[in-house]
Backbone as a printed PyTorch tensor [residue, N CA C, xyz], in Angstrom:
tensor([[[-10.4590, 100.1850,   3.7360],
         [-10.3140,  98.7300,   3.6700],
         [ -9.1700,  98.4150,   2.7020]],

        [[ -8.2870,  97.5570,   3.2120],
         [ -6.7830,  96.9350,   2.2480],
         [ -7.6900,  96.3100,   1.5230]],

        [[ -6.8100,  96.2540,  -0.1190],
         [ -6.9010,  95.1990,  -1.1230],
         [ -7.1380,  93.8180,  -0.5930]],

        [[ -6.2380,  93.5410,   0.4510],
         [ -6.6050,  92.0080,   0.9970],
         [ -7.6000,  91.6630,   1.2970]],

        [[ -7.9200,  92.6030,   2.1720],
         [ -9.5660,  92.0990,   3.2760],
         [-10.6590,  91.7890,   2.2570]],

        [[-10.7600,  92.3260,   0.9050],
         [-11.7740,  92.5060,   0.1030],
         [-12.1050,  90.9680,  -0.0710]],

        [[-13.5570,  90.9470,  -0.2490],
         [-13.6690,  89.0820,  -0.9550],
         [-13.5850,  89.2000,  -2.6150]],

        [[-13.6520,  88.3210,  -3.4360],
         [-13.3780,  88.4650,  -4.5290],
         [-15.1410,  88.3650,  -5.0550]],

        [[-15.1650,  89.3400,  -6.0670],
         [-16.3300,  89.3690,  -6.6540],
         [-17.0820,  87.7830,  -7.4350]],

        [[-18.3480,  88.0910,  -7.3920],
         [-18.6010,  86.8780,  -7.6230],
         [-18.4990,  86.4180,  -9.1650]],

        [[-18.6500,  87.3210,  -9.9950],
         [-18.1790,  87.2010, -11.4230],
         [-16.6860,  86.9270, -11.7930]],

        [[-16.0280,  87.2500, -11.0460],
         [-14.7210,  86.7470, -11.2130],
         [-14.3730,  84.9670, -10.4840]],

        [[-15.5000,  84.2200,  -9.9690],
         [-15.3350,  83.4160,  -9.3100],
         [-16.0450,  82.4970, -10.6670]],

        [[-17.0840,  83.1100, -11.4660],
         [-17.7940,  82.2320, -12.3460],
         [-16.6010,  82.4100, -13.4170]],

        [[-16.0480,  83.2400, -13.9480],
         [-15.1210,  82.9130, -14.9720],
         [-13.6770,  81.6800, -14.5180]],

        [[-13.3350,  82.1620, -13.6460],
         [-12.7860,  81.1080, -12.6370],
         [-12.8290,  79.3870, -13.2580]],

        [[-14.5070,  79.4790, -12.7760],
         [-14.8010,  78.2160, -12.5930],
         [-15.0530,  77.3950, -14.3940]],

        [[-15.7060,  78.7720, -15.5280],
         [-15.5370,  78.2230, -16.6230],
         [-14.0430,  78.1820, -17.1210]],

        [[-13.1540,  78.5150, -16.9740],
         [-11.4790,  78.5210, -17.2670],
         [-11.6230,  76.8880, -16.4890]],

        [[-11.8570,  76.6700, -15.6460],
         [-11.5390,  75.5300, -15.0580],
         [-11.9240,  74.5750, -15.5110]],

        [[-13.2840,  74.5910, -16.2200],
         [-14.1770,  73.5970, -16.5400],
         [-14.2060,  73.3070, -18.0700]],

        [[-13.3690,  74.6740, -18.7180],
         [-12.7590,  73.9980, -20.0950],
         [-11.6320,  73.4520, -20.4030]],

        [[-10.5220,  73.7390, -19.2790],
         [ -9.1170,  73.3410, -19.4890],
         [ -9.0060,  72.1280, -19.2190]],

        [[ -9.6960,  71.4120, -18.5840],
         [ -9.3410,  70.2560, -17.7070],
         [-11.0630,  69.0550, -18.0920]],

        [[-11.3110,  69.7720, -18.9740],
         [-12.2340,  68.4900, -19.6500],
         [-13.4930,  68.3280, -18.2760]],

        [[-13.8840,  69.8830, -18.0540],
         [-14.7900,  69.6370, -16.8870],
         [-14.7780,  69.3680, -15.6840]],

        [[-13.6650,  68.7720, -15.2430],
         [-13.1640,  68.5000, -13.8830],
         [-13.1350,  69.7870, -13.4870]],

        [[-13.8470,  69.9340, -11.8840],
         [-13.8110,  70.6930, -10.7040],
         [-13.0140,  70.3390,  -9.7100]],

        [[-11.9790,  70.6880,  -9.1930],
         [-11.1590,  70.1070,  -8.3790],
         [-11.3990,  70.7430,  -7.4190]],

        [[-11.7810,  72.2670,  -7.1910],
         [-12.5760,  72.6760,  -5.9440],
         [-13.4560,  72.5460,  -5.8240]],

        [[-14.2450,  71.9670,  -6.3020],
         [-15.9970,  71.6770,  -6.2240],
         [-16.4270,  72.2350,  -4.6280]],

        [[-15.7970,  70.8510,  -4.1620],
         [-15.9110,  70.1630,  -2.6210],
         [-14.5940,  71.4950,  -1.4920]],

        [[-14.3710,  72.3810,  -2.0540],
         [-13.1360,  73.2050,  -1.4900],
         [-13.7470,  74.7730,  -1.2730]],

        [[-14.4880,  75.0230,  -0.3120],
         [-15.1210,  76.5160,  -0.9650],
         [-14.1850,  77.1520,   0.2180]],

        [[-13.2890,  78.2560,  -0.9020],
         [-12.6010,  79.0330,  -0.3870],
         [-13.3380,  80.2080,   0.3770]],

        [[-11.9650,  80.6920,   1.5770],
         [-12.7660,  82.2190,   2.1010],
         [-13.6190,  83.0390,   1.1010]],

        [[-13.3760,  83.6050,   0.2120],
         [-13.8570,  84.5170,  -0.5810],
         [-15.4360,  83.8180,  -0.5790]],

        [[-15.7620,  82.6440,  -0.9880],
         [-16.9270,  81.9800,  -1.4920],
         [-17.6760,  82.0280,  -0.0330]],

        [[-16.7020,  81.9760,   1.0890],
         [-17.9890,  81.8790,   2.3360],
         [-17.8920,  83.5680,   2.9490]],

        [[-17.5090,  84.4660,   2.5150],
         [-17.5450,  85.7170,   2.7710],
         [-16.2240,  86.0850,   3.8760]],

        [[-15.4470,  85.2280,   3.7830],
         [-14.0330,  85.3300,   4.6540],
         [-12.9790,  86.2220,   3.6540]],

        [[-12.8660,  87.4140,   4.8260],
         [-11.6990,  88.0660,   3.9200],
         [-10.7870,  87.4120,   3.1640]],

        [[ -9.8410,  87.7840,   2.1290],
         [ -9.3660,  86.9070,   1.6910],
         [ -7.8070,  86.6100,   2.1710]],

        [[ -7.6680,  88.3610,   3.3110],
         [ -6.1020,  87.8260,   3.7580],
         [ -6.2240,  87.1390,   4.4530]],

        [[ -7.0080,  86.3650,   5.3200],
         [ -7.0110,  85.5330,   6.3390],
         [ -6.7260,  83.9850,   5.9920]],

        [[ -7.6040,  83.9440,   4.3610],
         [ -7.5050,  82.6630,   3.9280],
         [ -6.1910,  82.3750,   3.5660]],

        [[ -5.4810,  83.6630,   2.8600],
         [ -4.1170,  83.2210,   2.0510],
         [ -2.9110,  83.1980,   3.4520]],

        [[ -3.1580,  83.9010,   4.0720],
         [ -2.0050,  84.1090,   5.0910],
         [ -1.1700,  83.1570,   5.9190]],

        [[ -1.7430,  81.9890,   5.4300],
         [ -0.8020,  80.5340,   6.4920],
         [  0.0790,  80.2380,   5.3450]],

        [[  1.4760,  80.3740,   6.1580],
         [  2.3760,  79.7070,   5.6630],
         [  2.4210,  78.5370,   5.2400]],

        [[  1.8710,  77.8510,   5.9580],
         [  1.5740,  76.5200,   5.5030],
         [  1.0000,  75.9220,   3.9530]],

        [[ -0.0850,  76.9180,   3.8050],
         [ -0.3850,  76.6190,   2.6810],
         [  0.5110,  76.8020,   1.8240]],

        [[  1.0730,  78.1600,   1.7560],
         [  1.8320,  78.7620,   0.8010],
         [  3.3100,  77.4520,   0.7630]],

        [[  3.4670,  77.1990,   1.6340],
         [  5.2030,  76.3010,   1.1740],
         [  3.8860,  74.7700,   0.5470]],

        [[  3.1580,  74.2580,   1.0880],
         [  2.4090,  73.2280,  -0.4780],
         [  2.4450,  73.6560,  -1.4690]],

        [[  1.6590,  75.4030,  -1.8870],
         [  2.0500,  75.7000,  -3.1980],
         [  2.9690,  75.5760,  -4.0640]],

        [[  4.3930,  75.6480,  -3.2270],
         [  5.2830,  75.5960,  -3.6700],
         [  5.6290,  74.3300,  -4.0630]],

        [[  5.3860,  73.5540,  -3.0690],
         [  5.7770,  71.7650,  -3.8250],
         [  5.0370,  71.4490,  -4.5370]],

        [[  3.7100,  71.9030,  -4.5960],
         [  2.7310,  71.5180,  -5.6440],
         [  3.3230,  72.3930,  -7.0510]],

        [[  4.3640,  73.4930,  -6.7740],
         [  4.4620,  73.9410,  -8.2140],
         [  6.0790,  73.6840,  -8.8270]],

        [[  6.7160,  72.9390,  -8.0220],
         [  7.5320,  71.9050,  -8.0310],
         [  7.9770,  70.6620,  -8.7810]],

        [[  6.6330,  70.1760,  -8.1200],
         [  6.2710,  68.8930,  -8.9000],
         [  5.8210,  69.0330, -10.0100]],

        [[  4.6560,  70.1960, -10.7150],
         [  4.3390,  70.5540, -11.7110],
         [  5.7040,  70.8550, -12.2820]],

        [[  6.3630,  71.6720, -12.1460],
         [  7.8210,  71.3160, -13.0460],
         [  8.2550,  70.1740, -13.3620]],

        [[  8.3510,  69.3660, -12.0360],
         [  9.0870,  67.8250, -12.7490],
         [  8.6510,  67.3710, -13.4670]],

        [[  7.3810,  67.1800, -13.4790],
         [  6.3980,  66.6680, -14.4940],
         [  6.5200,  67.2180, -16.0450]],

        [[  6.4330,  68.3900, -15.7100],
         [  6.6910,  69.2350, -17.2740],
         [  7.8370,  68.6740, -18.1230]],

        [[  9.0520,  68.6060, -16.8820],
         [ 10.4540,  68.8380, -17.1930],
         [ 10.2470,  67.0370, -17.8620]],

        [[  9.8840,  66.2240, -17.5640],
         [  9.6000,  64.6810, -17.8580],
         [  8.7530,  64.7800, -19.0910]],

        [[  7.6490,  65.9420, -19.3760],
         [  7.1730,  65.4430, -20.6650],
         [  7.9640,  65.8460, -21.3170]],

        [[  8.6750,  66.6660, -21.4970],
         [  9.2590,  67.5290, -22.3550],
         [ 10.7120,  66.5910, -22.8290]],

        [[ 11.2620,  65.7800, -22.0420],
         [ 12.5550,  65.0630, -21.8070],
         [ 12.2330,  64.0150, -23.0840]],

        [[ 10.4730,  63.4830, -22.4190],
         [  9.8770,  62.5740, -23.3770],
         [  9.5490,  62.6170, -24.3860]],

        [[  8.9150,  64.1190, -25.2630],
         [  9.0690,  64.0840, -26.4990],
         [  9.6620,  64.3840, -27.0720]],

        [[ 11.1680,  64.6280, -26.4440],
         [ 12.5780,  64.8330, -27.4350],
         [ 13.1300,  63.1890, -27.3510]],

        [[ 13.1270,  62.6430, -26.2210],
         [ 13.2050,  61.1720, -26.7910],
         [ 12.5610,  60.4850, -27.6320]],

        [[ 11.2290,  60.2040, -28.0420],
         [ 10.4900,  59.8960, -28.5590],
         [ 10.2930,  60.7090, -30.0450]],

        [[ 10.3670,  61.8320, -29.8830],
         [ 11.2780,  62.5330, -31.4200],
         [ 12.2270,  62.3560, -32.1990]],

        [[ 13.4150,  62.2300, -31.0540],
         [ 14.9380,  61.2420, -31.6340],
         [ 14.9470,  59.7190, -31.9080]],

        [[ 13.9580,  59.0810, -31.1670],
         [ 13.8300,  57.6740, -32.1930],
         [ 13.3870,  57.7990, -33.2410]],

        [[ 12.2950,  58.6250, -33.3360],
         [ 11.8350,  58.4610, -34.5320],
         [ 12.7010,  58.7440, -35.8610]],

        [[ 13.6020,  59.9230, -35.6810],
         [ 14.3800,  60.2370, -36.5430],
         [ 15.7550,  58.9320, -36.5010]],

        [[ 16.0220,  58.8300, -35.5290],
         [ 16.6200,  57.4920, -35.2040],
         [ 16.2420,  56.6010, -36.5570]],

        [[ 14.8270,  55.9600, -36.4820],
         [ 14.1380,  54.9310, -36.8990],
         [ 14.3160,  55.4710, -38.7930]],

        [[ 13.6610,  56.1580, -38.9560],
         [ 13.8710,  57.1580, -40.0430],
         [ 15.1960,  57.4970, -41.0110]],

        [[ 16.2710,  57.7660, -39.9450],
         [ 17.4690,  57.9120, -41.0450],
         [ 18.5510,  56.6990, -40.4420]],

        [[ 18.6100,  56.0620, -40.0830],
         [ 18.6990,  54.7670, -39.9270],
         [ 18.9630,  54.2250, -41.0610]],

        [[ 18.1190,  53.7240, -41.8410],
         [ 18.0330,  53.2110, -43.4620],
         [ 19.1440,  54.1990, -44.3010]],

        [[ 18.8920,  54.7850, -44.2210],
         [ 20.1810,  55.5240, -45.2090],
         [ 21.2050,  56.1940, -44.6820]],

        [[ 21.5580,  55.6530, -43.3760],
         [ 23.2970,  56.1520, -42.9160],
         [ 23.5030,  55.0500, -42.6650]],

        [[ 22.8320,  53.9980, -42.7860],
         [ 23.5020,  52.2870, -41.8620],
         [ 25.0720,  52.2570, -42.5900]],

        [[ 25.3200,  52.6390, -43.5040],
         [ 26.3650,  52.2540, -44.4830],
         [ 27.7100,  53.0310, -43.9330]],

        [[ 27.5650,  54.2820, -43.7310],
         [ 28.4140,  55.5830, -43.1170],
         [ 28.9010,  55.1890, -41.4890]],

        [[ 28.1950,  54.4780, -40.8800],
         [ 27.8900,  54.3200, -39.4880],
         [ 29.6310,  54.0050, -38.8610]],

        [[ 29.9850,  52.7260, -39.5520],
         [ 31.0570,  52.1280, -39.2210],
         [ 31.9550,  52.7100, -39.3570]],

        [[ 32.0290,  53.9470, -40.6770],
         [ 32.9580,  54.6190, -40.8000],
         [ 33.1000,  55.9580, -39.4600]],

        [[ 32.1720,  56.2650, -39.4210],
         [ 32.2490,  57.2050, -38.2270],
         [ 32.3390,  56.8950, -37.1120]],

        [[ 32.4690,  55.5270, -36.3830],
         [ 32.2210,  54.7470, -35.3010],
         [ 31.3260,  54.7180, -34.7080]],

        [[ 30.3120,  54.8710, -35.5160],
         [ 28.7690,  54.9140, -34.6980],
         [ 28.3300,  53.7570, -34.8080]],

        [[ 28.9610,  52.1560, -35.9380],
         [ 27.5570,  51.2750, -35.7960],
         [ 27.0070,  50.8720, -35.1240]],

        [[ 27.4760,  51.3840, -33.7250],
         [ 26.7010,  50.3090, -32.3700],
         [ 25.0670,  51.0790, -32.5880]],

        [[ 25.0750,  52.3060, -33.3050],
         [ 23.5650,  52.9010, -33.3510],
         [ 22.4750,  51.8790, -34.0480]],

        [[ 23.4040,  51.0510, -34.5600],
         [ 21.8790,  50.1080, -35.7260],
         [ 22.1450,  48.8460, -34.7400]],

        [[ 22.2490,  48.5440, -33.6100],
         [ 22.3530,  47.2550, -32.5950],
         [ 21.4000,  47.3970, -32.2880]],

        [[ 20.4290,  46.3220, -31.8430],
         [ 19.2640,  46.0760, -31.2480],
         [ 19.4900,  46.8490, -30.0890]],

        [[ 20.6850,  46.3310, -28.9640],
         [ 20.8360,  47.2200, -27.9030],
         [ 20.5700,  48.8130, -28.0230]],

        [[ 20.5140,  49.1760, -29.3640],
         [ 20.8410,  51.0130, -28.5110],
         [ 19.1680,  50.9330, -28.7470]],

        [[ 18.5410,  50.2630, -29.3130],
         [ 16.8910,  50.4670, -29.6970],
         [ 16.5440,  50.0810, -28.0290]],

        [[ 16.9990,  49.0010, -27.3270],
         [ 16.7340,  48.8860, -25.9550],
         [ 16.8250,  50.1190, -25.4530]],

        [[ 18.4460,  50.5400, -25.1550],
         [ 18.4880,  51.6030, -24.2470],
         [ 17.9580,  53.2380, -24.7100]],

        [[ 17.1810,  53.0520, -26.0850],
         [ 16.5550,  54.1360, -26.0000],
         [ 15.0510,  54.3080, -25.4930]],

        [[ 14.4380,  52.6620, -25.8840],
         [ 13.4640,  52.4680, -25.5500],
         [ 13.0790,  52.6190, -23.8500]],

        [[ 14.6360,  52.4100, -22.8700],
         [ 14.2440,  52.0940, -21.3170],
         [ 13.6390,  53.6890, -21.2890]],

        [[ 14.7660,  54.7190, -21.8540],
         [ 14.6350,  56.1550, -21.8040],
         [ 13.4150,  56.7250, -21.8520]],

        [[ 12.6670,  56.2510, -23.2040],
         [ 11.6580,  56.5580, -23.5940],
         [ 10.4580,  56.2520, -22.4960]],

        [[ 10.4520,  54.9970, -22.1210],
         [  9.2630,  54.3340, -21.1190],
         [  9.9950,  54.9170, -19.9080]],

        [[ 11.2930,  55.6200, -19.1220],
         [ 11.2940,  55.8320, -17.7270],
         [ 11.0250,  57.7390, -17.9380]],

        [[ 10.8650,  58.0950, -19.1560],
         [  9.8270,  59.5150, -18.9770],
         [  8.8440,  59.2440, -19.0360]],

        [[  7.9680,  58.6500, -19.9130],
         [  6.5920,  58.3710, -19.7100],
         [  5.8890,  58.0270, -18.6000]],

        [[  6.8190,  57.1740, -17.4270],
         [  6.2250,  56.9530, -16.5860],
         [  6.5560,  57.9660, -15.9120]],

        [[  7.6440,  58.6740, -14.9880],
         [  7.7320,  59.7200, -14.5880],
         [  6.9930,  60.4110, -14.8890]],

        [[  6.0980,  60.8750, -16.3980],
         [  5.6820,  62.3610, -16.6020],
         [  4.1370,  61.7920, -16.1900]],

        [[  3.7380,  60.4820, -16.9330],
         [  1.9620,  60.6610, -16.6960],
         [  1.8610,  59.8420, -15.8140]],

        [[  2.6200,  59.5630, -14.7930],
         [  1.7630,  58.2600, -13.8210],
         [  1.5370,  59.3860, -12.9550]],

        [[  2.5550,  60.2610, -12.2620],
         [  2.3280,  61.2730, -11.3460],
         [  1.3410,  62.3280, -11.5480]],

        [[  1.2420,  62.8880, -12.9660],
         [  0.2240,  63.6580, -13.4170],
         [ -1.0810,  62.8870, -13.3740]],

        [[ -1.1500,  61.8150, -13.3090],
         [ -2.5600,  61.4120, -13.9870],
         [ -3.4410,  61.3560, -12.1950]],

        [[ -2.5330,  61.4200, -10.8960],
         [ -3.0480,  61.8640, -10.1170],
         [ -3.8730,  63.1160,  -9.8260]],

        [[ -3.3990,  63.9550, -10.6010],
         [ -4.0240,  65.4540, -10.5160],
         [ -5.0020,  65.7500, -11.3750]],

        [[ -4.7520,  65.3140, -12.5870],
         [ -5.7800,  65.2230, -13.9880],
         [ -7.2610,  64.2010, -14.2680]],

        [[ -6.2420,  63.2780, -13.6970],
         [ -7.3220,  62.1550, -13.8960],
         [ -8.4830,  61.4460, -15.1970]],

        [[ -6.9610,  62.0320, -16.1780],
         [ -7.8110,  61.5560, -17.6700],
         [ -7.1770,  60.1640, -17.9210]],

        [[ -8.3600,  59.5980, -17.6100],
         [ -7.7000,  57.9670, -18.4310],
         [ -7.0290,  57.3620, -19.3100]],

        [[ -7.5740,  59.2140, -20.5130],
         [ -6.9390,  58.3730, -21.9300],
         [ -5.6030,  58.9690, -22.3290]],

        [[ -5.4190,  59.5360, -21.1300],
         [ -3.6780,  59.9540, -21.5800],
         [ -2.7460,  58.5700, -20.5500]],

        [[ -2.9670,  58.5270, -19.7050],
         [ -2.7750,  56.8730, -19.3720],
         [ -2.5380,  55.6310, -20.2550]],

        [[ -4.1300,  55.7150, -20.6060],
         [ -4.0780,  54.5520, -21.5790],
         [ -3.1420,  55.0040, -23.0360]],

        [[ -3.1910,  56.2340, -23.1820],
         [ -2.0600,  56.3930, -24.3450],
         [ -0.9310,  55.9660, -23.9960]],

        [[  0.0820,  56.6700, -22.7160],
         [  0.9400,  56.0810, -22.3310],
         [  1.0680,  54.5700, -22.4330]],

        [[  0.3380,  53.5620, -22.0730],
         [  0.6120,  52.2430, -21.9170],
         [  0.4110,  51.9620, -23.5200]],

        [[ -0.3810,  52.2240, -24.0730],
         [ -0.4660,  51.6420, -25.5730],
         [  0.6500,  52.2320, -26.4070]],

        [[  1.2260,  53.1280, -26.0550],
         [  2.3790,  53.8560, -26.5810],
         [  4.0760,  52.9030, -26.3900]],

        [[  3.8650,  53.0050, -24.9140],
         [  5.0700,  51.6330, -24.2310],
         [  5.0990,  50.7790, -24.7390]],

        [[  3.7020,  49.9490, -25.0890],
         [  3.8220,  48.8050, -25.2000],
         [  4.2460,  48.7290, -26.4300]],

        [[  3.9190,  49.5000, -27.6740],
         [  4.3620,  49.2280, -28.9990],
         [  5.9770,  49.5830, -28.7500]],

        [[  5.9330,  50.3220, -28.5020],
         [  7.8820,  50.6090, -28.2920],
         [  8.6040,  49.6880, -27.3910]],

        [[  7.9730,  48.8340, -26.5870],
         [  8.8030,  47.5190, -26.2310],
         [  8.2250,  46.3580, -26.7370]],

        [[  7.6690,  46.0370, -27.7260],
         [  7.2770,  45.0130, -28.5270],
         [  8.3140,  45.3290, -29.9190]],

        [[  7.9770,  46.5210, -30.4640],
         [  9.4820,  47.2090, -31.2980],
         [ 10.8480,  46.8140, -30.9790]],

        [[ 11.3780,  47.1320, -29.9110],
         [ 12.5920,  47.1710, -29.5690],
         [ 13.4400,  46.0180, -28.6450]],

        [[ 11.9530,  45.5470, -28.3540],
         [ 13.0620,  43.9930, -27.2390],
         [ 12.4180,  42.9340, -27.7600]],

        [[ 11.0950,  42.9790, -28.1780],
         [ 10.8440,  41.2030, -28.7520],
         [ 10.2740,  40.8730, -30.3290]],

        [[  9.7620,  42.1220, -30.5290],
         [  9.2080,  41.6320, -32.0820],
         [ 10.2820,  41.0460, -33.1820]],

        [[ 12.0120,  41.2390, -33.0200],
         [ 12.8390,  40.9480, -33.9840],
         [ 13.3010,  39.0060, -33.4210]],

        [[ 12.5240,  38.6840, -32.8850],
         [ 12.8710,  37.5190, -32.0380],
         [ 11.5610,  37.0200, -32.8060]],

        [[ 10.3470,  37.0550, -32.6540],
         [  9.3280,  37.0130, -33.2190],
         [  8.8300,  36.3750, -34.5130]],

        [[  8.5790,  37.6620, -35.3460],
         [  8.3260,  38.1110, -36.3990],
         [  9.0660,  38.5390, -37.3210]],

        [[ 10.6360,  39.0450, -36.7210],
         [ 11.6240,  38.9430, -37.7690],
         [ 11.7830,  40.8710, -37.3770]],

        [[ 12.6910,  41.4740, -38.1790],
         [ 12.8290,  43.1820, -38.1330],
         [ 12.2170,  43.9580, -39.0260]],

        [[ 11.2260,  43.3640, -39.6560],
         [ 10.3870,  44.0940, -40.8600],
         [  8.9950,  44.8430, -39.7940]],

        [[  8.4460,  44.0080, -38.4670],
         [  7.8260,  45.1410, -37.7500],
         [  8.3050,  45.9500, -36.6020]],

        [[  9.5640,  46.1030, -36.9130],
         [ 10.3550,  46.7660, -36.0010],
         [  9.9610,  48.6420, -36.0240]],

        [[ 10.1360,  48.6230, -37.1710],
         [ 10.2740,  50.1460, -37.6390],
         [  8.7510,  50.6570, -37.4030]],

        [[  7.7340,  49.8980, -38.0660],
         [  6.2570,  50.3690, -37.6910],
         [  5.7550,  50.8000, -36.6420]],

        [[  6.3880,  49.4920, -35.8700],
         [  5.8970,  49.7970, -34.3900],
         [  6.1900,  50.4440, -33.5340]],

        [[  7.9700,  50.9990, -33.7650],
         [  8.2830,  51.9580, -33.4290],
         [  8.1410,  53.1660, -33.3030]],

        [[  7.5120,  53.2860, -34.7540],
         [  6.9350,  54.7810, -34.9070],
         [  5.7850,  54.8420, -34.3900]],

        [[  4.7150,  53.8040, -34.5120],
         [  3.1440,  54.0430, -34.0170],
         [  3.7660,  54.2230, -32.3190]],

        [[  4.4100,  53.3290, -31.9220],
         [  4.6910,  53.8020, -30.3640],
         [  4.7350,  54.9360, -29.8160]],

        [[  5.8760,  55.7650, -30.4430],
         [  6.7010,  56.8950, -30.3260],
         [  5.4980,  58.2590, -31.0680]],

        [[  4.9440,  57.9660, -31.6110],
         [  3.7430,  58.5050, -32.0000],
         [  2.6680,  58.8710, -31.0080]],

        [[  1.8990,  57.6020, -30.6130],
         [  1.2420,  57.7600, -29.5420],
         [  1.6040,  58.6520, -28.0390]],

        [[  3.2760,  58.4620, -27.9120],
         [  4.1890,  58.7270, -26.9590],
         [  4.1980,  60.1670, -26.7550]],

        [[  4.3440,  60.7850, -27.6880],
         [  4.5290,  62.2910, -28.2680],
         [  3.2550,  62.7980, -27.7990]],

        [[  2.3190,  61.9500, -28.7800],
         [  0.5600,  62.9500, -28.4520],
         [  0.3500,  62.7120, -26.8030]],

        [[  0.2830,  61.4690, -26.3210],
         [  0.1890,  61.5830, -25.1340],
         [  0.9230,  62.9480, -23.9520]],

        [[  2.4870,  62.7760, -24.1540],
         [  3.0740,  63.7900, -23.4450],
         [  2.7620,  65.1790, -23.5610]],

        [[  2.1140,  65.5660, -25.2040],
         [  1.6580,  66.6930, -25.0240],
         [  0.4250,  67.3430, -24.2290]],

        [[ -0.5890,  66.0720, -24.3770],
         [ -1.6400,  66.3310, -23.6020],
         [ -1.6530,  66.2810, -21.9550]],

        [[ -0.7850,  65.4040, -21.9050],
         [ -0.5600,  65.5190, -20.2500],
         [  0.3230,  66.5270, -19.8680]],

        [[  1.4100,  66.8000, -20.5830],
         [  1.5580,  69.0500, -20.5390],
         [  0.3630,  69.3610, -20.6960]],

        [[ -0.0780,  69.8670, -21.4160],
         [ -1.0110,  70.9620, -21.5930],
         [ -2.3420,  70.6730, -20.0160]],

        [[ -2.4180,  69.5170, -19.9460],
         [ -3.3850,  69.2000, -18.3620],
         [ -2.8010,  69.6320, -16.9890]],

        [[ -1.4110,  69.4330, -17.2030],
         [ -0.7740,  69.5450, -15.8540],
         [ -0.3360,  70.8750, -16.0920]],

        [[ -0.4440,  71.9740, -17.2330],
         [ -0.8290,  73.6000, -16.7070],
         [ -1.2210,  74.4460, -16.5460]],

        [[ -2.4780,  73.1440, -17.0220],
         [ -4.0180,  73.9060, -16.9280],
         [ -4.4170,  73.6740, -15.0940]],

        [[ -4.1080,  72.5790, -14.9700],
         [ -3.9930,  72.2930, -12.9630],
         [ -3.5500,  72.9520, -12.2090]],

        [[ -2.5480,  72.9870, -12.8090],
         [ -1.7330,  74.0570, -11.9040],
         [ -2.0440,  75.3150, -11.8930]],

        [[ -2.9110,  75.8500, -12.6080],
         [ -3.6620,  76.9950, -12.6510],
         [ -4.7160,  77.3390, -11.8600]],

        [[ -5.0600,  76.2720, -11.2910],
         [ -6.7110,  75.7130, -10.5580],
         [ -6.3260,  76.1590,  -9.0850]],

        [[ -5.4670,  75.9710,  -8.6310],
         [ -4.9590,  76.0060,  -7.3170],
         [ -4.3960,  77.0670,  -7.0280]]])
């Protein structure tokens, strides 16, 4: 008998399922999916459609883009912060180097669009596969302080909660993207 034909032991199906059920906060995504092996179907028969195999591939695809988006996002969301941070003590140097357009409200915009068009790229698409709410809701509570920061609070309230909110944003922004990495390769593991 080939390696293929074999079904997979059933102890290797329960570790399986606890790897699955700690990475991903308990979610079973095959619950409802019982592979050949589980109904006593060889297992080359199950793997052998092409078909499946080119989804894998877009499914491990997209898990890149996604990655490639959190990762985009907490180097943006890293560089404001340092942005926000040494800001205060180069404002003076700025003009001399031709950088002051860096202390303009505008570049806080166009870092902020940056910041919110990875976030959405990385967890709106992930949060299909994961399905944790509170990396979502981080995302949006994260956005929202970083465009209350950067396009209306100095209209407001003046530029004294500019910097706070920036950071609590970009804060939230960071923890979020990490957790929605670390979910989307623990998923991608599942499949």
């Amino acid at each position: 008998m080939s390696p293929e034909t074999r079904t997979a032991p059933a102890s290797k199906k329960r570790s399986e399922d606890h790897a699955e059920s700690s990475c991903c906060g308990g979610h079973n995504h095959a619950a409802g999916h019982p592979t050949g092996a589980d109904q006593g179907i060889p297992v080359a028969i199950t793997t052998g459609v092409a078909a499946a195999h080119s989804a894998d591939e877009a499914e491990d695809g997209v898990s890149k883009a996604i990655l490639s988006m959190d990762n985009l996002g907490i180097i943006a969301s890293i560089g404001c912060l340092i942005h926000c941070a040494a800001l205060p003590f180069v404002v003076a140097f700025l003009p001399v180097l031709g950088l002051g357009w860096l202390d303009s409200h505008e570049s806080h915009q166009y870092l902020a669009a940056l910041i919110i068009g990875f976030a959405l790229f990385a967890v709106v698409p992930a949060y299909f596969r994961h399905r944790r709410i509170e990396v979502l809701l981080a995302m949006i509570v994260g956005m929202t302080l970083v465009v209350a920061g950067a396009v209306f609070v100095h209209h407001i309230a003046g530029d004294q909660w500019e910097l706070p909110l920036m950071i609590a944003g970009n804060l939230i922004l960071v923890a979020a993207h990490w957790r929605n990495k670390m979910l989307v390769k623990c998923c991608g593991h599942e499949h």
